[in-house]
Structures are given as structure tokens and as C-alpha cells.
Residue, then its C-alpha position, 0 to 999 in steps of 0.5 A: x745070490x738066490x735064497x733057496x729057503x724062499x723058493x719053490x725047488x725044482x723038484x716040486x715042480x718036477x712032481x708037479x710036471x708029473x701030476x699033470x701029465x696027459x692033462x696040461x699041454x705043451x704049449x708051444x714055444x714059437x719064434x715070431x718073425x713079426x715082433x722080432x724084427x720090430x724089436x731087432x731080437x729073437x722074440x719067442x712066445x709061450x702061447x698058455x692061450x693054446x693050454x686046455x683051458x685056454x690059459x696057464x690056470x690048469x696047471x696050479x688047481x690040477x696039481x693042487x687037486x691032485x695033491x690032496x688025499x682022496x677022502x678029503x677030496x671025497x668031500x668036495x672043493x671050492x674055489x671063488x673066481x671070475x676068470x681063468x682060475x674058475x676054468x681050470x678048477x672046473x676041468x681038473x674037477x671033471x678029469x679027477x671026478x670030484x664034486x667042487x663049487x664055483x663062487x663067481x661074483x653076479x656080475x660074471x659075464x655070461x660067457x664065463x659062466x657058460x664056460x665053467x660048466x661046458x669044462x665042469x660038467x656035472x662034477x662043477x656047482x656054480x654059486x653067484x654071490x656078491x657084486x666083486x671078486x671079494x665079495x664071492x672070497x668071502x662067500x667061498x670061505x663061508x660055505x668051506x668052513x660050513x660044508x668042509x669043503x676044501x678051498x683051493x686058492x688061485x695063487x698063494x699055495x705052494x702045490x699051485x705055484x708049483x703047477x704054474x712053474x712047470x711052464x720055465x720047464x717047457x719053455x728051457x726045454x724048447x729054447x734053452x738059452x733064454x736071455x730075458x724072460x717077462x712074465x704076467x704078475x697078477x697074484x705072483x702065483x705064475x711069477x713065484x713059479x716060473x722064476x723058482x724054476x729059472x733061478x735055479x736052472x738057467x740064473x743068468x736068464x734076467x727075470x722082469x715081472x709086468x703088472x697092470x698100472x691100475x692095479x699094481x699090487x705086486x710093485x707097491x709091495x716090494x717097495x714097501x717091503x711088505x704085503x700092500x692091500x691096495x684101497x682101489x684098482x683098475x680091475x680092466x686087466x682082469x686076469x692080473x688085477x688084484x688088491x693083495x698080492x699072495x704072502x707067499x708068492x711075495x716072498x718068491x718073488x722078492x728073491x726072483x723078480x729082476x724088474x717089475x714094469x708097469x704098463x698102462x691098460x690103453x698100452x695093452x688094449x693096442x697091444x691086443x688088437x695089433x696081436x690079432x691084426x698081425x699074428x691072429x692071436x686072440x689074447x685077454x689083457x692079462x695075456x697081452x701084458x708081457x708084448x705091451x710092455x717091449x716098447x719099454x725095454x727095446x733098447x735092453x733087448x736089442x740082439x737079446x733071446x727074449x721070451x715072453x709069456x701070454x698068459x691066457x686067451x679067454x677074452x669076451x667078445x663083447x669086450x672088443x669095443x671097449x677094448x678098440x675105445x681105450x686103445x685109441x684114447x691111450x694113443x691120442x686118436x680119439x678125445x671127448x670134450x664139453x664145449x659150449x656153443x651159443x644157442x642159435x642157429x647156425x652155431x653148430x654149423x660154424x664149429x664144423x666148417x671152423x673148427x674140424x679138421x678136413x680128417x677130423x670125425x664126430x663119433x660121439x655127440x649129445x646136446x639137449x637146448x636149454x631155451x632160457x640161457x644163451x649157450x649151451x653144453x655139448x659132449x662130443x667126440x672126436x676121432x682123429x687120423x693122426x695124433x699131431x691133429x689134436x694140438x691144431x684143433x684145440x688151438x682152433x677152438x681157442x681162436x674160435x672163442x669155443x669154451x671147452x673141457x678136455x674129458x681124456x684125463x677124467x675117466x670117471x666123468x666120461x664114462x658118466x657122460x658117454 
């Protein structure tokens, strides 16, 4: 039974779907014949990376905004971001001609930066302040309580949450048998929303929230009963990565989270390439999440309707190579080593005719000869076709007397050494 004190009612959103008319899209709501015959179910995507500002973000700050009394308004908003919510603040900015400041970290790509003002246009200040997400909060809050200005939270805010759950309205209203519904859990402000929504209307639809496995803030928090602030995270999944949860989206989704699923950022990353080579769907990792975690489920959705949220497309560009990197890490196809090899001519030849496999490539290799010792360390990596040629080759490197260190499982020493 749904505790009904600890959601967000249904009229709210209504109110909230009102505000935000001839502002938020409805996004579609499309059937892909790809994924559904893969995973032998009814699979439907609610594309928010087709929403105005190329994610669900608009919603929540636009009926935020929107919410607030015009002189306090008048005297400006802000908000700190480095993503999506920094977007749609800005658009809902200009659309209500209001004056408002972005606090964004000084390592926010230029992209985003670029971004935020081409949606804000003059009504949008963007302030660079510290080296993370936390850092720009606190400078954010800083400048609210000098200026009075009015903050306007990502997530953990009642009028946000109900702007974000406007998307279970549009996607009952397309499709209104929905047996399994995934949604993206990051702060829990889209997931404290949409499962408000559903609980109430269509209870029988199975609710399973997706967070990154590096950052799983959401995950500890129910289990521990109480909010988690996490000591460190993998911010990769950047639009779902964060330390702490909302208070207030916790309790929400304490009452309509079915299941919470991890899912490994490598996972995601595959997820995003094969998404853009299958259905030329251009998604951010955040948005991926809910398609990357079906191979955990396949068997729980077989012959189901299943609904899946992608969340937002604002991927960089820049971003892909990293993203191609961990994806073929995570599906064994490329591996880094510290191997040593005496330190004379023809050593490195030997490894090659030896050791590789006739589909084996050298992507990565750097060596500097140290004349006063007899062998010497070298960091190589190596691309393979299929993942079954990684025991094979190991093996012959054991045969071959070569001393090596597998670097996959040590992040923080690969990316110091390549």
C-alpha cells in the first residue's frame, strides 16, 4: 500500500502540466522494433532527449519558476550546475524574462558553457566557481543569501519534483498499459516524480529505479534507512552522479521504487554507442542507463510492455573516445599491461612473433631504455577481436617467461600511466 502523505498527489503534477504548457514538449513515446525483439517484449522509449532543452530538466525549473511570486521573482534566481539542470534554468529564464545566475564549476566544458547562454540568452549570468559540482553549491549559496536571490534546486523541491513527474502523464496517455517502468536515479527528483504519478494512477505498473554503480547514492540510502552522503564517486555518469541524494525525493522514493538496479558505467558506455549505431540515438550516459541495465532484467520482462525513460542527450562530443575506451574495457576487448622485457635487441621482436595473437593489435605502447639494468618496463595495450583471446594470451606470455601486470582492474594507475 502507497503511503499517500509521502507523495507527490496528482494534482500537483496536473498544476505542474498546466505551467508548462507551450513550454515542455511531449516527447514521444516510440515502440523500438530493435530492442523489442532483442529482449522479446514490447519495448517503448520516452525520448526527453528530444525536450526543448534536450533533456526532462525543463520541466522541474520551469514549474519551479513559474511557482514563484512575481516580486520575488523580480529580484533574480540562481541555481548551481554543470549539466542539464544549468539548461533548462536558463531557458525557463528567458521564457519568463527573469534575471538569474548560473554557478557552474571551472572545469565545465566549454560546450555546456556555450549552451547555457545560447538558452539564456541576456536574462542568464554564468559565474565559474571552484573545481566540482560542490564547490560551485556552496558559492551558489553564497551569492543567494548576499544578493537575495532565489536558488532554485536541481531536485530536492516539491514544485521540481512535480514538474518531472509530468513525463508518467505523457508517457499513460500514449501508452496506457505499462507493465514495467525504468526510470534514471540520480538526485530521485525525476524518480520521486514519475513513480508519484504511477503509483497513484496505474499501481500495478512495477517501478525500478537505475543508478550508476559508481556513484550509488540512491541504493545506499534505502538500505541504510536514511540519507547516505557518499566520501567518493565515480562522476562519469554525470547527469546521475551525486554524493547525496534529496531528503525529500528519498522519502518518495522510499514509497514508489519497486527495485533499484546498478549498472556499470563500461555497461552504459556500450549502451550508448550501440544506441547511436542501431537507432541514431544520440544519448548522454545518464540517459543511457535505463537501456544498459535490460540485460539484468531480460528474463523479468520477457513478453512484458516495458517503458524505458532516456533521460537526456546533451552528450560532448569530445566525450566519445573515452566513452569508445571504457566500453571496450568493460567488454574485455582492450587490456593494458606492465610487462618486462630484457633489454637487448630483438626482445621486443620476440614478444611479437610469440606472444600476440595473429588478431591481436598494440593500441598503446611506451618504453624509455634504462641502459644500467637488464630489463625494462613497458606499458602496452592491446586490442583484441574476441574477448575469449584474452586467457590465450596471457597464457602465452607465461610460457614466454614475460612478467606482467594486468593494469583493467586498477583505474587509478592506468589512467596515470596512459
Amino acid at each position: 500500500m502507497v503511503n499517500t502523505q509521502h507523495i507527490i498527489s496528482v494534482q500537483e503534477i496536473m498544476k505542474a502540466k498546466q505551467a508548462l504548457k507551450g513550454i515542455a514538449r511531449h516527447t514521444p513515446l516510440e515502440l523500438n522494433d530493435h530492442l523489442s525483439e532483442k529482449y522479446n517484449c514490447n519495448l517503448y522509449l520516452k525520448r526527453e532527449d528530444l525536450q526543448v532543452v534536450r533533456s526532462y530538466k525543463i520541466r522541474g525549473a520551469y514549474n519551479k519558476m513559474k511557482s514563484l511570486a512575481s516580486e520575488v521573482l523580480a529580484k533574480g534566481v540562481i541555481c548551481a550546475s554543470a549539466g542539464n539542470h544549468a539548461q533548462g534554468f536558463a531557458y525557463a529564464c528567458k521564457k519568463l524574462q527573469v534575471k538569474g545566475k548560473v554557478v557552474m564549476p571551472v572545469t565545465t566544458t566549454q560546450q555546456k558553457i556555450s549552451a547555457v547562454q545560447r538558452l539564456g540568452k541576456q536574462y542568464v549570468e554564468i559565474v565559474l566557481q571552484g573545481d566540482t559540482y560542490d564547490d560551485a553549491y556552496y558559492a551558489a549559496i553564497a551569492l543567494k543569501e548576499k544578493e537575495g536571490l532565489s536558488f532554485i534546486h536541481p531536485f530536492s523541491d516539491e514544485k521540481i519534483i512535480a514538474g518531472q513527474g509530468t513525463i508518467a502523464d505523457e508517457i499513460l496517455e500514449d501508452a496506457n498499459d505499462i507493465d514495467i517502468l525504468l526510470i534514471p536515479v540520480g538526485g530521485g527528483g525525476l524518480s520521486a516524480g514519475v513513480g508519484s504519478y504511477f503509483k497513484q494512477i496505474s499501481n500495478n505498473t512495477k517501478i525500478i529505479g537505475v543508478e550508476p554503480a559508481g556513484a550509488p547514492a540512491m541504493q545506499q540510502s534505502l538500505q541504510k534507512g536514511e540519507v547516505v552522503t557518499l566520501t567518493k564517486i565515480d562522476g562519469f555518469v554525470d547527469g546521475a552522479a551525486v554524493r547525496e541524494v534529496g531528503h525529500i525525493n528519498f522519502e518518495i522514493c522510499q514509497n514508489v521504487l519497486d527495485e533499484l538496479l546498478l549498472v556499470d558505467e563500461g555497461k552504459i558506455c556500450s549502451t550508448i554507442l550501440d544506441l547511436y549505431n542501431e537507432a541514431a540515438i544520440v544519448v548522454e550516459p545518464a540517459g543511457a542507463m535505463t537501456i544498459a541495465v535490460l540485460d539484468q532484467i531480460k528474463d523479468k520482462i520477457e513478453g512484458k510492455n516495458v517503458c524505458c525513460i532516456i533521460s537526456g542527450g546533451n552528450n560532448d562530443i569530445t566525450r566519445m573516445a573515452d566513452i569508445k575506451e571504457r566500453s571496450m574495457i568493460y567488454e574485455g576487448l582492450k587490456h593494458y599491461f606492465v610487462i618486462r622485457l630484457a633489454q637487448r635487441a630483438g626482445a621486443l621482436k620476440e614478444f611479437l612473433a610469440n606472444v600476440l595473437g595473429p588478431d591481436d593489435d598494440i593500441c598503446f605502447f611506451e618504453y624509455t631504455k634504462k641502459t644500467s639494468r637488464t630489463s625494462g618496463p613497458i606499458v602496452i595495450g592491446i586490442e583484441l577481436k574476441d574477448k575469449s583471446d584474452f586467457k590465450p594470451l596471457t597464457i602465452r606470455m607465461e610460457q614466454n617467461g614475460i612478467q606482467y601486470r594486468h593494469l583493467n582492474n586498477s583505474p587509478d594507475l592506468l589512467t596515470f600511466l596512459t
